[in-house]
C-alpha positions as CSV (number, residue, x, y, z in Angstrom):
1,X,0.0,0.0,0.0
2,X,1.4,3.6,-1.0
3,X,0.8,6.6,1.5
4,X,0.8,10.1,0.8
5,X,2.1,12.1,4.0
6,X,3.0,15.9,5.2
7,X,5.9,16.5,7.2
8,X,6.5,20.0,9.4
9,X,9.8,21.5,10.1
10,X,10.5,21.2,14.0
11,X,12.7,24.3,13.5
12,X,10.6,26.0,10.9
13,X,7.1,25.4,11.3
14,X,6.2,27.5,8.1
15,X,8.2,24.8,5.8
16,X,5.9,21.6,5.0
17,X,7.0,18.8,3.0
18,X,4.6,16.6,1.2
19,X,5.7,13.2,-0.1
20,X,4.6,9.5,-1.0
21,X,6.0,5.9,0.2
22,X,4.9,2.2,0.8
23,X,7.0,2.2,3.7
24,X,6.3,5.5,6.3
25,X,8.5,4.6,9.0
26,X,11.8,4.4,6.7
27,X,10.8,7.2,5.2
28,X,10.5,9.2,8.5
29,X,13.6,7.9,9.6
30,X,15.5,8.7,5.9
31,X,14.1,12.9,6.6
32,X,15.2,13.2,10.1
33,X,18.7,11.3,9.3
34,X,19.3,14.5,6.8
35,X,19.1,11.5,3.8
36,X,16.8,13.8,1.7
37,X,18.2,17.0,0.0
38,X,14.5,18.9,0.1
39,X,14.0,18.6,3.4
40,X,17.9,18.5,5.3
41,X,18.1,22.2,5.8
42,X,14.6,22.2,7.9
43,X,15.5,18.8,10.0
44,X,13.9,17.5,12.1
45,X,10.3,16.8,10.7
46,X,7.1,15.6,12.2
47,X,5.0,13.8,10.4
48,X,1.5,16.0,10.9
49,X,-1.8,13.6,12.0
50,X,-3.7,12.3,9.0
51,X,-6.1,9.9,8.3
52,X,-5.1,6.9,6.4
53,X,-7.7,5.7,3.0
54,X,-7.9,2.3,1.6
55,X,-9.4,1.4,-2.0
């Protein structure tokens, strides 16, 4: 199953970050390791509450 997420700058709350993944809790772990270039200036990120569909 894919997921679409948002993520908030801890140390910019004004900067969100949208993304996709079958696999949220690497991905979570990949943003707040610095391992992507969008969102390593902005680290660390919180994934904001959502609501999750299935088809």
């Amino acid at each position: 199953m894919h997921y679409a997420y948002i993520m908030r700058s801890l140390s910019d709350p004004d900067k969100l970050y949208y993304g996709s993944t079958s696999d949220l809790k690497a991905r979570f772990s990949v943003h707040n390791a610095g391992g992507n270039v969008s969102t390593k200036p902005f680290g660390p990120d919180r994934p904001l509450p959502g609501k999750g569909n299935r088809r």
